[in-house]
C-alpha positions in Angstrom: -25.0 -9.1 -2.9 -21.2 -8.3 -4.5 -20.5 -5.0 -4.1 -17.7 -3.3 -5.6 -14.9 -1.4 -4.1 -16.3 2.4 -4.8 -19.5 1.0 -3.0 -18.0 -0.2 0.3 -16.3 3.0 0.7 -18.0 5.3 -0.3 -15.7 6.2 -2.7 -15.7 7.9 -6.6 -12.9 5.3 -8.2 -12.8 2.3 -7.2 -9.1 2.3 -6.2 -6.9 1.9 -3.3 -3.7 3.8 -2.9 -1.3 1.7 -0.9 -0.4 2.9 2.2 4.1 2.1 1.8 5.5 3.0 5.1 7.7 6.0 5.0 6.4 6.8 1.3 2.6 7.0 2.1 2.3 9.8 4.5 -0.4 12.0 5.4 -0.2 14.5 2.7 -0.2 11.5 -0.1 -3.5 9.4 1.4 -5.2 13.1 1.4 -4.0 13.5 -2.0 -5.9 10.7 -3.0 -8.9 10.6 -1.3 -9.5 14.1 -1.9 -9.1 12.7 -5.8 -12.1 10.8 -5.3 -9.8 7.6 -4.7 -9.2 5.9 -1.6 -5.8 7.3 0.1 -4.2 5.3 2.9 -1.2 6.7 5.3 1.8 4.1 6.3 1.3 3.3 10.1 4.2 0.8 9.7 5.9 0.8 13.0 4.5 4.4 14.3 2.8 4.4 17.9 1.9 7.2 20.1 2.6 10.2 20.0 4.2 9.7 16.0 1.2 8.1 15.0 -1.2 10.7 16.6 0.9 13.3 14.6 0.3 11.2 11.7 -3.2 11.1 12.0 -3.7 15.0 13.0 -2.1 15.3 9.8 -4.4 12.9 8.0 -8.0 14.1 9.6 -7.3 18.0 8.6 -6.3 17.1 5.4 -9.5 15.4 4.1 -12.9 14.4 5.3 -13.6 12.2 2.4 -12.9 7.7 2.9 -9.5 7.7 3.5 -7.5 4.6 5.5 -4.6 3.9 7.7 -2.2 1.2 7.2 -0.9 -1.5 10.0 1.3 -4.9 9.9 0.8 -7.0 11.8 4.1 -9.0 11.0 6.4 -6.4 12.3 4.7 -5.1 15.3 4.2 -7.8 18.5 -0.5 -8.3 19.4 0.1 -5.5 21.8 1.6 -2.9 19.8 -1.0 -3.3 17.1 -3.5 -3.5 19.7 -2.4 0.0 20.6 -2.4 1.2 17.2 -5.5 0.1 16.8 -6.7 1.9 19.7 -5.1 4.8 18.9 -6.5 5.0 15.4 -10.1 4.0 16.5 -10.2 6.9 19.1 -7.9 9.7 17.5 -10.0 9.3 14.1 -13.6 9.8 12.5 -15.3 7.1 11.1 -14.8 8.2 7.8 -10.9 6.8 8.5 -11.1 2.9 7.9 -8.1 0.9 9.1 -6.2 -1.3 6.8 -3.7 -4.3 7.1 -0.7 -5.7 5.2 -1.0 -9.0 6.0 -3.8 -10.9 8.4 -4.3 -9.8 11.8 -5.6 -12.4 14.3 -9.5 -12.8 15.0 -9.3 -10.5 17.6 -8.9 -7.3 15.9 -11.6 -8.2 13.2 -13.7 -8.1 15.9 -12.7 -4.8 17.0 -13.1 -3.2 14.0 -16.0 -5.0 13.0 -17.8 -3.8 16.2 -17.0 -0.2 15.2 -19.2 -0.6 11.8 -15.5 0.7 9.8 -14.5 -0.7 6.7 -11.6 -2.9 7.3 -9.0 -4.0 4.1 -6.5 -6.7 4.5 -4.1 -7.6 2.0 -3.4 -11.2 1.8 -1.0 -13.6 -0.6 -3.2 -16.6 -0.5 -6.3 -18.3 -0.8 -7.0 -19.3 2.3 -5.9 -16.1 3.9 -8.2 -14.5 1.6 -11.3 -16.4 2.6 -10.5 -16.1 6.1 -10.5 -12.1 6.3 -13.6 -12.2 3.9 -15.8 -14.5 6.2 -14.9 -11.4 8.5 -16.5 -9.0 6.4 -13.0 -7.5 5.1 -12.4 -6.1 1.4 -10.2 -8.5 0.2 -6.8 -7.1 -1.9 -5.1 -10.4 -3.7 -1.2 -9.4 -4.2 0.3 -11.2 -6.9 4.4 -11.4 -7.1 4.3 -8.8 -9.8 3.7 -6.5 -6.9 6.3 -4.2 -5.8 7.9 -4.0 -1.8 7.2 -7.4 0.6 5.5 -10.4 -0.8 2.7 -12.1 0.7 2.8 -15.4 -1.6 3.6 -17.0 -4.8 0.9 -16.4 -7.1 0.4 -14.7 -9.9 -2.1 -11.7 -9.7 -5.3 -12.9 -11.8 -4.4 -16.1 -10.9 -4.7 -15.2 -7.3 -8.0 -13.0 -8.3 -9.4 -15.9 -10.4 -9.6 -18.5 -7.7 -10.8 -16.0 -4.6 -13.4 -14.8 -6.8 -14.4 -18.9 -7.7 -14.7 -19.4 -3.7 -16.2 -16.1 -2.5 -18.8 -15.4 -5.4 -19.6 -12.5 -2.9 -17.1 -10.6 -1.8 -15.3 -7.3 -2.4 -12.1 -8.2 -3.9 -9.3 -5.7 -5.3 -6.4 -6.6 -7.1 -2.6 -5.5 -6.5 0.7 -6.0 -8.3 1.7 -4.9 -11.5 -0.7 -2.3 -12.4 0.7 0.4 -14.1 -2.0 1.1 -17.2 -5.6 0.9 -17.2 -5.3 -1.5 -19.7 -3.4 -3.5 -17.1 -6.3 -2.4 -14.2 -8.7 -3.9 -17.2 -7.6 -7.1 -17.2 -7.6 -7.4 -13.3 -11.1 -6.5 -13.6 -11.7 -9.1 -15.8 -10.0 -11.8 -13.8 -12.6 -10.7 -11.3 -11.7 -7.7 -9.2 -13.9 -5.3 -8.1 -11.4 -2.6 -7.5 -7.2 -2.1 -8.1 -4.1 -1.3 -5.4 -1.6 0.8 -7.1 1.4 1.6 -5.0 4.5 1.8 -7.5 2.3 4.0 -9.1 2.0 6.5 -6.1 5.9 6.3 -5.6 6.5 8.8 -7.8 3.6 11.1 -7.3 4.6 14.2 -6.6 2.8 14.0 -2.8 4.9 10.9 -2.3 7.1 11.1 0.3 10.2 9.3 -1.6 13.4 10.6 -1.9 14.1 12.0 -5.1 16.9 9.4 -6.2 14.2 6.7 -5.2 11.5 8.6 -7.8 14.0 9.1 -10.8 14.8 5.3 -10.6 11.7 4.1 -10.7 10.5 6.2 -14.0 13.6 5.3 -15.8 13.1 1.3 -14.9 11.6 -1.6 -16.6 10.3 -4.8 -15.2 13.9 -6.6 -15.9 15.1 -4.3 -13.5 13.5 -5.1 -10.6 14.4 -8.7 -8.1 12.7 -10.8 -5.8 15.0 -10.7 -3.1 15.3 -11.2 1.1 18.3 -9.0 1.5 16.2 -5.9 2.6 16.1 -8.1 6.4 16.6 -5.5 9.1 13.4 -4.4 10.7 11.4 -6.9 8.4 13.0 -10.3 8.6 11.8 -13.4 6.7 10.0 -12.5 3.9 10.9 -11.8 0.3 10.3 -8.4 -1.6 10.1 -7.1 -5.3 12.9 -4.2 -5.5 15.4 -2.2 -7.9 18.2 -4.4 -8.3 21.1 -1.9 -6.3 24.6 -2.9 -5.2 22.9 -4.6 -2.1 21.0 -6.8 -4.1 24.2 -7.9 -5.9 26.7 -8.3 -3.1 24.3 -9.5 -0.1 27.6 -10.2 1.7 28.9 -7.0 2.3 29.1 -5.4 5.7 25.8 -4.4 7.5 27.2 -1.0 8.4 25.3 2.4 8.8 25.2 3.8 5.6 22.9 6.8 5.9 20.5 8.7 8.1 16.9 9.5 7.9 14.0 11.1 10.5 10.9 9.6 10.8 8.1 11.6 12.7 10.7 14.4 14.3 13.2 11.6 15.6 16.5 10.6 13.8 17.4 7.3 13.0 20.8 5.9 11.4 20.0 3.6 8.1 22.2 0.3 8.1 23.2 -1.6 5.0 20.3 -4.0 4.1 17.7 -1.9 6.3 14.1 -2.4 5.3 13.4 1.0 5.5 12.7 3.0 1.8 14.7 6.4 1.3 12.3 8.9 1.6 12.9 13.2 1.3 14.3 13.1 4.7 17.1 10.7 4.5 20.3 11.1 3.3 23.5 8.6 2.8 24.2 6.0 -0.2 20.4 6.3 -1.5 21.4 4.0 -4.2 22.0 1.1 -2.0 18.7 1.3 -0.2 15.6 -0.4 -0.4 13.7 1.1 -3.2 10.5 -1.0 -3.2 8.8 -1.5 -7.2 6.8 -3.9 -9.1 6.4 -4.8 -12.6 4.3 -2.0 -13.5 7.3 0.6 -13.2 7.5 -0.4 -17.3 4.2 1.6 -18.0 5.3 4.3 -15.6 7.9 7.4 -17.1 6.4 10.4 -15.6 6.5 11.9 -12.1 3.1 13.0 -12.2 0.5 14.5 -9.2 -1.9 11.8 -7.1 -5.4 13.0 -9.0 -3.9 13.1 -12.4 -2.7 8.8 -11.1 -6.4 8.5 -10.1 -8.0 10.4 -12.7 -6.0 7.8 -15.4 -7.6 5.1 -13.5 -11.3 6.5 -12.7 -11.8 5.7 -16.5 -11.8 2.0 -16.7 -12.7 1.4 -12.8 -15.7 1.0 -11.3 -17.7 4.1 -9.7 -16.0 6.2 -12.5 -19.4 6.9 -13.7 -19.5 9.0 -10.3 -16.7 11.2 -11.3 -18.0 11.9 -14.8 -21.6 13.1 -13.4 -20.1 15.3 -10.6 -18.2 16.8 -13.4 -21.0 17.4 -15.7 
């Protein structure tokens, strides 16, 4: 039997924050969940002893569904082998793990032997029936979707034709969701739940640098681009971004043009780097990667992470959850 997002979860609102590496941290997924949504920290590249900080962080600061995020793409099987460890055996089971992009067969059948809810984002059809047949909640990214771009479809489009081939399962819908009109007509195409992450940017428990914030309430869909120039430390795939200098002139010089920390340790920020600008870097923010989709035209407002899910939890399902705990 289909069962939709708030279900699987356990959650109020049947929505999923994305968990942007660098952006998403602790204080942001607890944000959320604690919301009644489901939050979800950036593992991105973190191991050891920065990703058990991370998820110290995480487990005080809710006990409601919350998740942590991995990618496989830019971590080699053992590294995400030993996040996945780590994230397994340094969290409760209340902590569900997450994955940009499909992990191999493996690792579903790690998590699946746990009896945790696992998410995996994919950018295709067939990528999306594989990770269901696992048992995974399904999130179909359309290209409206802001930061690295798992296909070519449009979002319902995508939606439309998972739903057509898996009648039952959990599907959520990402990219270009700013409105709940917009989270309306993904539920319509066939979602069960949404993925906001532009959205989240500018929360006010984001972890974005300021600059990075500002840009993203002033802009409109014309000014974001599908582009691969954002290469180092994420090579070969194509992302949604603000159109900067970089994405103008992608043969300028790849030379350090900032600094930023990450977990304690300081790292130098080249031209071009994948990584976003976040409240702890510094240098020619306006040149960085500053990750948006479509929806940032419906967005003007930094606002907090419950007032983004409480904007949602009236068109999504489970929000009849939130109105009867409040009654």
């Amino acid at each position: 039997m289909r069962r939709t997002l708030a279900e699987v979860l356990g959650v109020d609102v049947g929505l999923l924050q994305s968990g942007m590496g660098g952006v998403a941290g602790a204080e942001l997924a607890c944000a959320v969940s604690n919301a009644g949504a489901a939050g979800c920290a950036g593992g991105y590249k973190l191991i050891g002893g920065a990703l058990s900080a991370m998820l110290a962080r995480l487990t005080a600061g809710t006990d409601r569904p919350v998740g942590v995020n991995l990618i496989p793409e830019v971590v080699g099987p053992e590294e995400l082998d030993r996040q996945v460890a780590q994230v397994l055996d340094e969290t409760p089971e209340h902590v569900h793990l997450s994955f940009f992009g499909m992990p191999a067969d493996a690792v579903f059948e790690r998590v699946g032997a746990t009896g945790r809810p696992m998410v995996v984002q994919v950018g295709s059809v067939a990528d999306g029936v594989h990770a269901a047949e696992r048992g995974a909640v399904v999130v179909a990214q359309g290209v409206e979707a802001g930061g690295h771009l798992l296909g070519t479809a449009k979002r319902d489009d995508l939606v439309a034709a998972l739903r057509a081939q898996l009648p039952d399962a959990c599907l959520v819908a990402s990219g270009g969701i700013g409105s709940p009109a917009e989270a309306g007509r993904a539920l319509a195409a066939g979602a069960d739940g949404v993925l906001l992450g532009t959205a989240f940017v500018v929360a006010h428990e984001s972890r974005a640098h300021a600059y990075f914030k500002a840009a993203v309430t002033a802009a409109d869909e014309s000014d974001t681009v599908i582009t691969d120039v954002y290469e180092i430390g994420w090579p070969g795939r194509r992302h949604r971004v603000l159109a900067t200098a970089a994405t103008a002139d992608p043969g300028q010089a790849k030379k350090f043009i900032g600094r930023t920390v990450v977990e304690g340790k300081p790292y130098l920020v080249p031209r071009f780097s994948s990584a976003v600008p976040t409240d702890a870097t510094t240098g020619r923010i306006e040149e960085m990667a500053m990750y948006c989709g479509r929806s940032c035209s419906a967005i003007s407002d930094e606002i907090s992470a419950a007032d983004v899910v409480a904007a949602f939890a009236r068109v999504l399902p489970g929000a009849a959850a939130v109105s009867d705990k409040k009654g």
